[in-house]
C-alpha positions in Angstrom: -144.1 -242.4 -82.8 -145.7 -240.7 -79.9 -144.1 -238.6 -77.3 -143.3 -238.6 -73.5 -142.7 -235.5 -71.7 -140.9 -236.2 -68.4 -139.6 -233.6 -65.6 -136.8 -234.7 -63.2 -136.3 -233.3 -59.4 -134.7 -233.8 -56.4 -132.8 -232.1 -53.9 -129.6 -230.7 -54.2 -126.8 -232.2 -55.6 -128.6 -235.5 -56.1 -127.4 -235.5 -59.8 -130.5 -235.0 -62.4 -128.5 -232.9 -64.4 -126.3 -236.0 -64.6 -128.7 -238.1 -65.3 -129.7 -236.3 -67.6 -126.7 -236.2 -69.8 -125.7 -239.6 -69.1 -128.8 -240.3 -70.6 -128.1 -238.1 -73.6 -124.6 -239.6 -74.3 -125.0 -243.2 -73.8 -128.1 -243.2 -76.3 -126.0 -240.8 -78.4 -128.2 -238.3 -78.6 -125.3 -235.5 -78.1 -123.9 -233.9 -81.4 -120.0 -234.1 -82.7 -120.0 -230.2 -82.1 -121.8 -230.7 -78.5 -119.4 -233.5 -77.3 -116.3 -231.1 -78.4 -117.4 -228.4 -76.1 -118.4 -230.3 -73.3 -114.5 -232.1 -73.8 -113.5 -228.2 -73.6 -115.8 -226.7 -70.7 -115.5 -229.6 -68.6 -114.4 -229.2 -64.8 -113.1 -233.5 -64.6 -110.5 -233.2 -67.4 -107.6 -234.2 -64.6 -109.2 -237.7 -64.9 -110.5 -238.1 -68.4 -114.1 -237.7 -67.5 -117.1 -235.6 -68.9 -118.7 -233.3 -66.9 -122.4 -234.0 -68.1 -124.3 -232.3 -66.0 -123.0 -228.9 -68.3 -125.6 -230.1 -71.0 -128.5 -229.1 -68.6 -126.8 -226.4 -66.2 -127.1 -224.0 -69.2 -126.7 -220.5 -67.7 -123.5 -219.1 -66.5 -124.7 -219.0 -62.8 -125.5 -222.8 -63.1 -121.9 -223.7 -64.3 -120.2 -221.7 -62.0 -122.3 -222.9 -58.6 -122.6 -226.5 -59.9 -126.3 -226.1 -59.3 -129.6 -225.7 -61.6 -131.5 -222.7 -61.8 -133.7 -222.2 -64.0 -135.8 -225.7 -65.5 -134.0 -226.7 -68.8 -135.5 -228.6 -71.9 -133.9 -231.0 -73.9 -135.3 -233.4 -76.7 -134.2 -236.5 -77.9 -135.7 -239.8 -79.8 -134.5 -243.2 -79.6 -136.1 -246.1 -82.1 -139.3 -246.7 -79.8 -140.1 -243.1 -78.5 -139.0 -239.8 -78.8 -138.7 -237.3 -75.6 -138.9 -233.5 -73.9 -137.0 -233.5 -70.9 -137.6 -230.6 -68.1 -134.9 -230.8 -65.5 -135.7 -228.5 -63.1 -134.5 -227.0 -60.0 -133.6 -228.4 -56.4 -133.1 -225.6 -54.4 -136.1 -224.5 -52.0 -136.1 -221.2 -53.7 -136.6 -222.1 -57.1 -139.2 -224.3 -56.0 -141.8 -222.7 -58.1 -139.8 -223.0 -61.2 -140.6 -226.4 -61.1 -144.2 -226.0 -61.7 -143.4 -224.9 -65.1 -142.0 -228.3 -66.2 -144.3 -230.5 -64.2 -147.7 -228.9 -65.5 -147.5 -231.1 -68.7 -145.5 -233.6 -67.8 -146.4 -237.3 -68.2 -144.1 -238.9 -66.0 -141.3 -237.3 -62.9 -138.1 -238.6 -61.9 -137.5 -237.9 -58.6 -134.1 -238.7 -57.5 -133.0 -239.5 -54.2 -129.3 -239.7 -52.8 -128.8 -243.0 -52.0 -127.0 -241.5 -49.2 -129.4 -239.4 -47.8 -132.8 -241.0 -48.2 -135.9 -239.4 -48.4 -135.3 -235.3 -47.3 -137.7 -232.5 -47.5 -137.3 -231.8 -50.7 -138.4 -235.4 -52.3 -141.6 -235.0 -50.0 -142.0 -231.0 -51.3 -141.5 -232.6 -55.5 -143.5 -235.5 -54.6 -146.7 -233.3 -53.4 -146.0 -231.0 -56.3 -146.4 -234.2 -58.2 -149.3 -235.4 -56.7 -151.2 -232.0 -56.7 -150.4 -232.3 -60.7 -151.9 -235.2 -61.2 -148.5 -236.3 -62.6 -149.8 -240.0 -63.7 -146.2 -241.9 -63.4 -143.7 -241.7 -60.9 -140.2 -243.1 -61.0 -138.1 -243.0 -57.9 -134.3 -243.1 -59.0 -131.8 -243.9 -56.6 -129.1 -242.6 -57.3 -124.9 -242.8 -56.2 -125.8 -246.7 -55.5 -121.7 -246.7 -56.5 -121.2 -244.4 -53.1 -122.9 -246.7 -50.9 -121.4 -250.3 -52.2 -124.7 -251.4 -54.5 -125.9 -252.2 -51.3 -129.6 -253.7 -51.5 -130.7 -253.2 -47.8 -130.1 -249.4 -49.0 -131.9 -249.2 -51.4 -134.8 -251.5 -49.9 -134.9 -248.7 -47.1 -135.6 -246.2 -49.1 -138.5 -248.1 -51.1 -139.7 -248.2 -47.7 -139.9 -245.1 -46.7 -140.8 -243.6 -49.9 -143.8 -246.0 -49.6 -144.9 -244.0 -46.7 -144.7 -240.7 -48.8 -146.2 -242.3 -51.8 -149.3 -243.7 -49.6 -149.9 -240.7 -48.1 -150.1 -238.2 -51.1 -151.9 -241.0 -53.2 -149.7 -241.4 -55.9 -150.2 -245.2 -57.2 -148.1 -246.0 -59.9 -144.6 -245.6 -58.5 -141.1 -247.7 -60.2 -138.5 -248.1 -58.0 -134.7 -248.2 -60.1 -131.1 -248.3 -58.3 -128.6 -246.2 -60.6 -125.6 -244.2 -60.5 -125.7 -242.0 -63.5 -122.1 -240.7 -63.0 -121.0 -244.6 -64.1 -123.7 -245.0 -66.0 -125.4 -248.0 -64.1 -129.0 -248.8 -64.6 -129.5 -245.6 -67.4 -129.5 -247.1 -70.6 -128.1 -250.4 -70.0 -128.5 -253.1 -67.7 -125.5 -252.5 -64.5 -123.7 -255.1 -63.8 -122.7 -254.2 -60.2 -126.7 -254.0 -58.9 -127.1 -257.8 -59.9 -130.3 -258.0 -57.0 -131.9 -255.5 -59.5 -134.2 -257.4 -61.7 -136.3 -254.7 -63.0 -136.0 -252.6 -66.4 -132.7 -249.9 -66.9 -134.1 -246.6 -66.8 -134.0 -245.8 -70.3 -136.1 -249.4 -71.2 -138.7 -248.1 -68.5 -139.3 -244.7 -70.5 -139.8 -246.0 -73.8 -142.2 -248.6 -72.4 -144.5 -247.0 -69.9 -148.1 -246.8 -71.4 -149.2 -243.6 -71.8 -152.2 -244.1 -73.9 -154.8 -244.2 -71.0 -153.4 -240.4 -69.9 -155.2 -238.9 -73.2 -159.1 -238.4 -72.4 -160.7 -239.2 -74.9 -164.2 -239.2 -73.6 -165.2 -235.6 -72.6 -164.8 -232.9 -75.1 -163.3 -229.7 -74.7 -162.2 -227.4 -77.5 -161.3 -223.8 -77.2 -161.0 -221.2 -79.7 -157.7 -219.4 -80.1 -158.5 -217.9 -83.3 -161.3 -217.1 -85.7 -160.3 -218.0 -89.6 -162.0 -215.7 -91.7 -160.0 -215.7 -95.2 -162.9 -213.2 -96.8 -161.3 -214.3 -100.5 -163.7 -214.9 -102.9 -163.3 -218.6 -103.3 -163.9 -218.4 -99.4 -165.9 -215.6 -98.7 -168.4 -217.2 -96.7 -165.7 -219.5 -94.6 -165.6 -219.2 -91.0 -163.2 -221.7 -89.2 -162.5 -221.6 -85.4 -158.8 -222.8 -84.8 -157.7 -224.8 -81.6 -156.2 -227.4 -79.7 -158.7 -230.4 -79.0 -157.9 -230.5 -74.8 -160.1 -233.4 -74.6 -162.8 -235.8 -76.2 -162.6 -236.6 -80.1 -165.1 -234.0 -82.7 -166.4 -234.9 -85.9 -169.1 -233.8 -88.6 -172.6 -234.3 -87.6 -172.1 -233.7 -83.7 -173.8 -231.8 -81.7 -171.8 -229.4 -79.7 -172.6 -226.4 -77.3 -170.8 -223.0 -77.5 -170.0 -221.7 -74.1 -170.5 -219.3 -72.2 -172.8 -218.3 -74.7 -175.0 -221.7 -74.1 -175.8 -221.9 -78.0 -176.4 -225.4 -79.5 -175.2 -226.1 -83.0 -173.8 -228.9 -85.2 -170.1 -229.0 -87.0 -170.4 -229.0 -90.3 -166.9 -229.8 -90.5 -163.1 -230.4 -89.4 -159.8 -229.6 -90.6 -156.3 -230.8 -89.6 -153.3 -228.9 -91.0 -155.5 -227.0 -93.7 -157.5 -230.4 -95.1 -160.5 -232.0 -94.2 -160.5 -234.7 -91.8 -163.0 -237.9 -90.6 -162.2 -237.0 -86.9 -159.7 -234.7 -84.9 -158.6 -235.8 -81.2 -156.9 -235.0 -77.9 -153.9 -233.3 -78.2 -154.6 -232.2 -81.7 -154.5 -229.0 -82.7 -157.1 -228.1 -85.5 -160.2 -226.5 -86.8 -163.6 -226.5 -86.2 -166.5 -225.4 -88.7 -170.3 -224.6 -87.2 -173.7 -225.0 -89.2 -174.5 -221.9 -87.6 -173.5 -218.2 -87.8 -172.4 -217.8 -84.2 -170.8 -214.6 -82.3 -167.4 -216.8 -81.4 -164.4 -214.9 -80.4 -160.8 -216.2 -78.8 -161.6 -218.1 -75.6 -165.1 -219.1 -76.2 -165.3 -223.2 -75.7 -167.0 -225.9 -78.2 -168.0 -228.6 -76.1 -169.9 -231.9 -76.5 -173.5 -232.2 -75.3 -173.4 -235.2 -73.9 -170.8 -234.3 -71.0 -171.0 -229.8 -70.0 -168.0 -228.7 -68.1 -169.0 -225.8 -65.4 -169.5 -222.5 -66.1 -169.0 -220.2 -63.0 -167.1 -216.8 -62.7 -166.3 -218.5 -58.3 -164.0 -220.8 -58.6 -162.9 -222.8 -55.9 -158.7 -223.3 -56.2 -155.5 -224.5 -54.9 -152.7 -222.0 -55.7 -149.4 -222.4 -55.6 -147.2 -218.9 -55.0 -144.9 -218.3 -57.0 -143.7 -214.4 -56.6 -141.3 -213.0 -54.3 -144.2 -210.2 -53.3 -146.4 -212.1 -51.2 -150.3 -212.5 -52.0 -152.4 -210.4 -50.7 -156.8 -210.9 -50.6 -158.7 -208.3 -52.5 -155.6 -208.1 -55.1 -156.9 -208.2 -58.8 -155.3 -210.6 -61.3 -155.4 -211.3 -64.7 -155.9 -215.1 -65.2 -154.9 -217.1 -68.0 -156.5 -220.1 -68.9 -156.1 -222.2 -71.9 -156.3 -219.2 -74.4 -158.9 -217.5 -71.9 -157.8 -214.8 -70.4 -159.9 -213.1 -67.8 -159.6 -210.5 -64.8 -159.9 -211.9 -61.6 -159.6 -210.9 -58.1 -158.8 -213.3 -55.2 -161.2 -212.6 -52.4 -159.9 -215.0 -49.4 -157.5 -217.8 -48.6 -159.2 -220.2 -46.3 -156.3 -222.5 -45.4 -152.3 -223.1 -46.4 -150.7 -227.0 -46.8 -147.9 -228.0 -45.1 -145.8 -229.1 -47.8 -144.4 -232.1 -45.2 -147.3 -233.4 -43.7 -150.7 -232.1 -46.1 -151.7 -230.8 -42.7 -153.8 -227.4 -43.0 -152.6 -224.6 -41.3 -153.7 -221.3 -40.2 -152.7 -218.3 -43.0 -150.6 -216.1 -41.0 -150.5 -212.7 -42.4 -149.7 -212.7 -46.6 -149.0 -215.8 -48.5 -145.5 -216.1 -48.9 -143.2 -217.6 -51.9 -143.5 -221.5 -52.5 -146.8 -221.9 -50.1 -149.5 -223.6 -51.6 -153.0 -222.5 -50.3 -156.7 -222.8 -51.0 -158.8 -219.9 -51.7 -161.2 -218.5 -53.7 -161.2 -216.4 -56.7 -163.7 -213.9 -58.6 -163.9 -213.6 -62.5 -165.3 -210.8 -64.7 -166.6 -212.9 -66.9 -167.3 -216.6 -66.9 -164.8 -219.6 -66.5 -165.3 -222.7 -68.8 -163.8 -225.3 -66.3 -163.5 -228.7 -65.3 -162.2 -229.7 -61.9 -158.3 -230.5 -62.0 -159.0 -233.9 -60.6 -161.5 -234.8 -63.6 -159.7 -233.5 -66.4 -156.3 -231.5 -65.3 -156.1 -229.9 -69.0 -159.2 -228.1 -68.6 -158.7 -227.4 -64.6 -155.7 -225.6 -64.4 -154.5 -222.2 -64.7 -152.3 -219.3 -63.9 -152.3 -215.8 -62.4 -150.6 -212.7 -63.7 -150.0 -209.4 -62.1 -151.3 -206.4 -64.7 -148.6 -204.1 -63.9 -145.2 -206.8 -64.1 -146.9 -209.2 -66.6 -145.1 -212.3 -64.7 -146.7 -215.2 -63.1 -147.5 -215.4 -59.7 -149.4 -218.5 -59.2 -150.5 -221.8 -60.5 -153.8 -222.5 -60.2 -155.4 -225.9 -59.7 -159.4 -225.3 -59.8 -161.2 -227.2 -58.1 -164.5 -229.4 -58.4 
């Protein structure tokens, strides 16, 4: 049974934590012991109703605002599929906290009030989405019960979404009418929106393909550690333990260590302690070399027949994420994969509008939530592949030495 990891976002008040639990509860996902305290904690007891956006809004802030904070996970299965839901924030401040959930996402929900149409903050998710390389995108229209079911509604806002969709490139976009308060058009079929003849949401999720979002054609492994039991029924054994980010590895190939630049051969794989025929994207697994080679945590085993780049320049899109602002000539530490390497950022050439895509002039520092390309300096080389050829391998994050938080996404590009 595979799995589908899916964010949701929106503005404001345009009900994902809703959604959310509506989803939960009518595919009875929500434990005895869950349902109880939601019963107790919930603010619509006056007229018999859950509150279900409380299994979401976890922290006490949330509850007590009505709003979502920080991006919250939740996991449930059904028959055909199982799930990891991120629901994250709509507030323009906790913007970046979005980035968290969308980075390995499969598929994003963005909702939009049927009320209000498309706002600022559907375009700000939707470029977020498409600077991601987020493959599916549903648009759920939601509170159809607060404007009458009305299809000329909901027909507007395909059309204007269209616009947005066009313009940020995003091509496989589903368009569903719901109200997740009633429950219309989540898990089953409404029977108010009677125009609708497309899948309930639910339906949609455990059908979308998501077999073609796997490459399986370049590989990319990279160490995270260096097995070296040193028993004596394995004193010569030297294993080097990953996750496969791309491609599929198997005896006999011929692989390149980088940056070193050494050629070898695998003598061997493992998955979950035992030998194996093959291992594959997203497994994680082990790797054994004909050769003796200097290999430590970081260091990439790559097929021959396709090199990523190895630079220590790195041309990148990076998203802000602090409340300091950026600053050039700062030094970083930047993680990526299970490389981590010092870096400095040496200029920012341009910032994006997050409304038009239009490039701007940086005026003084880089402030929270701007997105902005630049260029950054390594100590020592990056194994890379642009974010727009293989995301997995092209992305990356900055930290500051001194707080150890992140302050920026990175996006590296070709």
């Amino acid at each position: 049974m595979d799995l589908l990891r899916f964010i949701t976002a929106g503005s404001v008040d345009d009900g994902k934590s809703t959604l959310i639990g509506r989803l939960l509860y009518d595919s009875k996902n929500i434990l005895i012991d869950q349902l109880e305290a939601l019963e107790k904690s919930t603010k619509n007891k006056e007229n018999g109703e859950v509150d279900l956006a409380l299994l979401t809004d976890g922290l006490r802030a949330e509850r007590e605002q009505g709003i979502t904070i920080d991006v919250a996970y939740r996991y449930f299965s059904t028959p055909k599929r199982k799930f990891i839901i991120a629901d994250a924030p709509g507030h323009v401040q906790y913007t970046r906290n979005m980035i968290t959930g969308a980075s390995n996402a499969n598929l994003i929900i963005i909702l939009i009030d049927a009320r209000q149409g498309v706002v600022e903050q559907t375009r700000r998710h939707s470029i977020i989405a498409s600077l991601l390389k987020i493959p599916h995108v549903v648009v759920a229209i939601n509170k159809m019960d607060l404007v009458e079911y009305s299809q000329d509604v909901f027909n507007n806002i395909v059309i204007d979404y269209r616009q947005v969709a066009t313009q940020l490139g995003l091509t496989d976009v589903t368009y569903i009418p719901i109200s997740a308060l009633d429950g219309d058009n989540i898990v089953d079929r409404s029977t108010k929106i009677t125009w609708y003849s497309g899948q309930p949401l639910l339906e949609f999720l455990e059908e979308v393909k998501i077999d073609n979002d796997i490459n399986l054609t370049d590989g990319r492994f990279q160490v995270q550690f260096v097995i070296r039991p040193q028993t004596d029924e394995l004193h010569d054994y030297r294993g080097y333990a990953g996750k496969v980010i791309s491609g599929i590895y198997k005896g006999g190939d011929k692989v390149k260590v980088l940056p070193q630049d050494i050629e070898t051969t695998i003598a061997g794989v493992e998955v979950a302690g035992k030998p194996a025929n093959e291992i594959f994207a997203p497994q994680s697994a082990v790797i054994r070399l004909t050769d003796d080679i200097d290999i430590s945590r970081g260091d990439s085993i790559v097929k021959i027949e396709n090199i990523p780049k190895v630079s220590n320049e790195l041309e990148v899109l990076l998203c802000w994420l602090d409340d300091k602002p950026l600053i050039s000539g700062n030094k970083y530490l930047l993680q990526h994969n299970s490389r981590q390497v010092r870096a400095v950022l040496k200029n920012v050439e341009y910032k994006l509008d997050v409304n038009s895509l239009q490039r701007q002039p940086v005026d003084g520092n880089v402030k929270l939530n701007e997105v902005v390309k630049a260029t950054i300096r390594t100590a020592s080389p990056l194994v890379y592949d642009g974010y727009e050829t293989l995301s997995e391998n092209g992305s990356a994050i900055l930290i500051d030495e001194t707080s150890n938080s992140t302050v920026a996404a990175v996006l590296i590009k070709q």
